[in-house]
N, C-alpha and C positions, 0 to 999 in steps of 0.2 A: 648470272651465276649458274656454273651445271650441278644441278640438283641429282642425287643420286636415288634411282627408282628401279626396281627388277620384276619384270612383266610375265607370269610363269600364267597357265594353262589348270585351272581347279573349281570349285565350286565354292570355297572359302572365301569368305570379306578379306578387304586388305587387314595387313598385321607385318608388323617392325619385324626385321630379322637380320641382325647383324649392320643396326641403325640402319636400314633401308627400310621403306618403303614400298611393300608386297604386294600387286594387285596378281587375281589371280581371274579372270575370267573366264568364262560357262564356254567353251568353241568345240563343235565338231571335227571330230580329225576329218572326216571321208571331205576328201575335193570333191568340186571344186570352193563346195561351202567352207569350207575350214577358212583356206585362202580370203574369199570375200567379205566373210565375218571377222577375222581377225583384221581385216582391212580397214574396215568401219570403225573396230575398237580403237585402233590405232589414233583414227582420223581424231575420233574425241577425244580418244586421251591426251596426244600432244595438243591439242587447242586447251581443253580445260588446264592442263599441269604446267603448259606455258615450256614444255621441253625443247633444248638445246636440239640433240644429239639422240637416236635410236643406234644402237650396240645392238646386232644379230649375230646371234651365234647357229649353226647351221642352218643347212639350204633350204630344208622344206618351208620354214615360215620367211625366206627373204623376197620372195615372189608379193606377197604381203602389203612389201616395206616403200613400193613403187607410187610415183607420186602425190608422197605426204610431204608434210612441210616440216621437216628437219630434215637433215645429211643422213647419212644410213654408213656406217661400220659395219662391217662386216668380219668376223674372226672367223679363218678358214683352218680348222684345225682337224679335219678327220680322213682318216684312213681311205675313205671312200672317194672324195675325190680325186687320191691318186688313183685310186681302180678305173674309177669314170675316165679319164683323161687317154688311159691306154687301149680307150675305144676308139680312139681316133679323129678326124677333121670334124664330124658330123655332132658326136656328141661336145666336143671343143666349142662350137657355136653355140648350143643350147647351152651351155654356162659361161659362157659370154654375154649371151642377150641375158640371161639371169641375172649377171654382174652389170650389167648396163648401168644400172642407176646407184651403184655404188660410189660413195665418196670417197672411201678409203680403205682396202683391207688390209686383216692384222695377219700373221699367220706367226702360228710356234715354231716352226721349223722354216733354216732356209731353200728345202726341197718344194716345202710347202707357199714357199713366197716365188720360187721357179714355176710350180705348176700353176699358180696363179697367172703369170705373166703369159705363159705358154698356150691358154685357153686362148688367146686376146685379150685381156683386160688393160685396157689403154689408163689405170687412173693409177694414185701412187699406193706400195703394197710395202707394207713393214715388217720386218722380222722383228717381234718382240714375243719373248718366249712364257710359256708358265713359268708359275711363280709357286714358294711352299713358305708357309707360314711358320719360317724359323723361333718362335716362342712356344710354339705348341708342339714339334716336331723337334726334339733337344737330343742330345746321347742321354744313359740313364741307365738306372738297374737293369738286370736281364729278368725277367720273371716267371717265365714261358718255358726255360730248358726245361726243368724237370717233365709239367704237363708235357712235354713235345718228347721225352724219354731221354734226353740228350745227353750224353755222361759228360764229364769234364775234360777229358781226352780228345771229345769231338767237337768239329767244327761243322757250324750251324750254317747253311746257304738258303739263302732266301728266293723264291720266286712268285711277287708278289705282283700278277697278273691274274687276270681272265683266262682262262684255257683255252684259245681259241689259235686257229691257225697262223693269222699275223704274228702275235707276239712269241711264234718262233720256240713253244713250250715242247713239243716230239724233240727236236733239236739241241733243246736242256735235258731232255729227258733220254737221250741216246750215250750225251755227255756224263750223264753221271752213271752210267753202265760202264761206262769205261771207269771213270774214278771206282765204281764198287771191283774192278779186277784191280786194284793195286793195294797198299796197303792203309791209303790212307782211311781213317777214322771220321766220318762226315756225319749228319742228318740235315736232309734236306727237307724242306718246311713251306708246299706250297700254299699259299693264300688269295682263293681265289678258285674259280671253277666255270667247267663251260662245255664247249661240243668236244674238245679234246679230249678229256677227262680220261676217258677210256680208253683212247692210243696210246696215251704218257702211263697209264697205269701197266698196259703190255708188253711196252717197251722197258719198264724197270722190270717187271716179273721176269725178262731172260736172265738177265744176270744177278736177280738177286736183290738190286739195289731198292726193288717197295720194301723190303725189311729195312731200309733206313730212312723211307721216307714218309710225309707224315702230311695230308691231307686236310687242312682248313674246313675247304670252303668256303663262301664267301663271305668274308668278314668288315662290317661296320667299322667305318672311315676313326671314327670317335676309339677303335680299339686300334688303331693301327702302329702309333705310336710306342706301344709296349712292345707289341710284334717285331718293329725294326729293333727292338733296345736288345730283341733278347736273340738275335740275330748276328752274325757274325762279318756276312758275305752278303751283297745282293748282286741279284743277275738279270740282266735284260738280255734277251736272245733273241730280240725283234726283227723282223723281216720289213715292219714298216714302223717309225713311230714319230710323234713332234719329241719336245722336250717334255721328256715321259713323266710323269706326276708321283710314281712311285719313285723311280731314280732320283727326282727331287726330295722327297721325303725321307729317304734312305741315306741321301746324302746330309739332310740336316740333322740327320740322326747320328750319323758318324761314321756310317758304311762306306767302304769299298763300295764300287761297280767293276760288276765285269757286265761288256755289252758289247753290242755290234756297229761295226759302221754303218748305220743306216740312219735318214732323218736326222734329228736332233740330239740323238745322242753323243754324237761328238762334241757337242759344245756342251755337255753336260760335265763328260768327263773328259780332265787332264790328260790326254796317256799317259800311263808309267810315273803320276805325279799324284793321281786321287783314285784311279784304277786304270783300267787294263781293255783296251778295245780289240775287238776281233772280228773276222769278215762273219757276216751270216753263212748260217746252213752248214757251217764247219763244224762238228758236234765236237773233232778231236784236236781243234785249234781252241773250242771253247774248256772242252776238259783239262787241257794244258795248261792256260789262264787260270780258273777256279784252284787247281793244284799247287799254283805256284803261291796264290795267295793264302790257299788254303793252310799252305806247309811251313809258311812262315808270319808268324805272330808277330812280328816286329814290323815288318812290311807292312800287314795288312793294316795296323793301328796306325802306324805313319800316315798311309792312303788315309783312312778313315777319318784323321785328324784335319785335313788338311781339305778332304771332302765337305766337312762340315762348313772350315771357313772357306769355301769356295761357295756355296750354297746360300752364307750368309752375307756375303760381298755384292754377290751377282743375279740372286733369284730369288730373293725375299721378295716378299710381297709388297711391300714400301717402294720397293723401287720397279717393280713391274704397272701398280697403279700409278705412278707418276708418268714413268712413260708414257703408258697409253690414255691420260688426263690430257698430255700434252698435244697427243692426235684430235682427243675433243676440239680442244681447244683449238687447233687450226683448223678443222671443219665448219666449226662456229663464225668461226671471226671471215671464213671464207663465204659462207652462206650471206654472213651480215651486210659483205660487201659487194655481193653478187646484184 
């Protein structure tokens, strides 16, 4: 039976958290020691805990994961291996011989299930996407317009990211320089903060639009929920992303997306059915987008409505853990047979 166990990096005894099983062991990051020592731990852990299946999620601890006596999963889910990959033959083999002793990986996006395959990885790689916790992430009051100044007139856009160059925020932030020349009525409400910070704030001070917009910073997961309710519009402006975890939340919340073709956000959003896709980099295809939804309430509620049960059919978490139980489960039964 695969017992469920989640192996984090602390100096804390184990302790339950969200019925798992927490160990958190003493490891040095500095290599090569991190690698060896967390090797050792490994070794004991699965002999004493009697484990199935090791689930790794990023690269630095998969080196690690090399022969121990379970399968190794692997979830390839970050930005950075697309960076790596566009160095070329050379770097392609070092995450190949990486992926050598991998059983099986997962990836969010099906870009990220190609740059898989593209390195070399000879074994089987599955596209199963995040997942959002449709009971806790619900539509709901709005509670936040007034704090955020937001009159009743105006429509609230959401960009709830990190500031940083991937997710494409200068780009939202050009976009709504154009939205502050027209007449529309908006507040925009970033949550969330980074190295950007201070191009996106330069870029609104030309036209005006930091008088409509309204700075976070970064805000606790557990508050995030009020955040999308009291929200109107969310925007991905990504240059790279999997199946984005805010777009997922936003959607069980009730929101529109406006986002880019890029990664997994096409499989997030419907076009023209739950929101609105656009190519990256286009700040005045995405301002067009934002406007259209922006200027029409009947629309945007439709989208929103149908985002939600789109979110609840497809990317609840119920059905993202079964999937990937199921990959346990033929790693298991394939190891048992080996």
């Amino acid at each position: 039976m695969l017992s469920p166990f989640l192996a984090v990096k602390s100096d804390h005894p184990p302790a339950l958290c969200n019925g798992m099983r927490v160990h958190r062991p003493s490891i040095p990051k500095q290599k090569p020691i991190y690698s060896w020592m967390t090797h050792r731990w490994l070794q004991k852990f699965i002999r004493d805990e009697g484990i199935d299946v090791l689930h790794v999620h990023g690269l630095r601890p998969l080196e690690a994961t090399k022969n121990l006596a379970a399968p190794v999963v692997f979830t390839n889910h970050t930005s950075g291996f697309l960076k790596r990959i566009k160095k070329g033959p050379a770097e392609h083999r070092k995450l190949a011989k990486r992926l050598s002793h991998v059983s099986h990986v997962l990836a969010p996006s099906q870009e990220l299930v190609d740059a898989t395959l593209t390195v070399g990885y000879h074994g089987p790689v599955t596209f199963i996407s995040n997942g959002v916790d449709t009971e806790r992430f619900t539509p709901g009051q709005a509670t936040f317009r007034d704090e955020w100044g937001a009159q009743d007139d105006e429509v609230v856009i959401l960009l709830a990211r990190r500031l940083v160059e991937k997710n494409g925020v200068t780009v939202f932030a050009e976009a709504l320089s154009r939205l502050a020349e027209t007449d529309l009525k908006f507040r925009a409400v970033f949550a969330g903060d980074g190295a950007e910070r201070e191009a996106v704030t330069q870029i609104l001070s030309r036209n005006k639009a930091i008088d409509s917009s309204v700075f976070l910073g970064n805000v606790l997961n557990e508050n995030m929920p009020a955040i999308y309710r009291s929200a109107d519009l969310s925007v991905l402006p990504s240059f790279m992303e999997a199946t984005s975890i805010t777009g997922l939340e936003s959607m069980a919340c009730g929101l529109p997306l406006v986002g880019t073709k890029v990664g997994g956000i096409p499989v997030l959003i419907d076009d023209e059915n739950t929101g609105v896709l656009v190519e990256p980099g286009d700040p005045e295809g995405l301002a067009k987008a934002i406007h259209r939804l922006a200027d029409d309430a009947t629309l945007r509620r439709g989208m929103g409505d149908r985002a939600r049960q789109r979110a609840a059919d497809l990317f609840s978490w119920d059905r993202i853990a079964n999937e990937t139980v199921a990959i346990y489960q033929q790693c298991s039964e394939l190891r048992a047979t080996a």
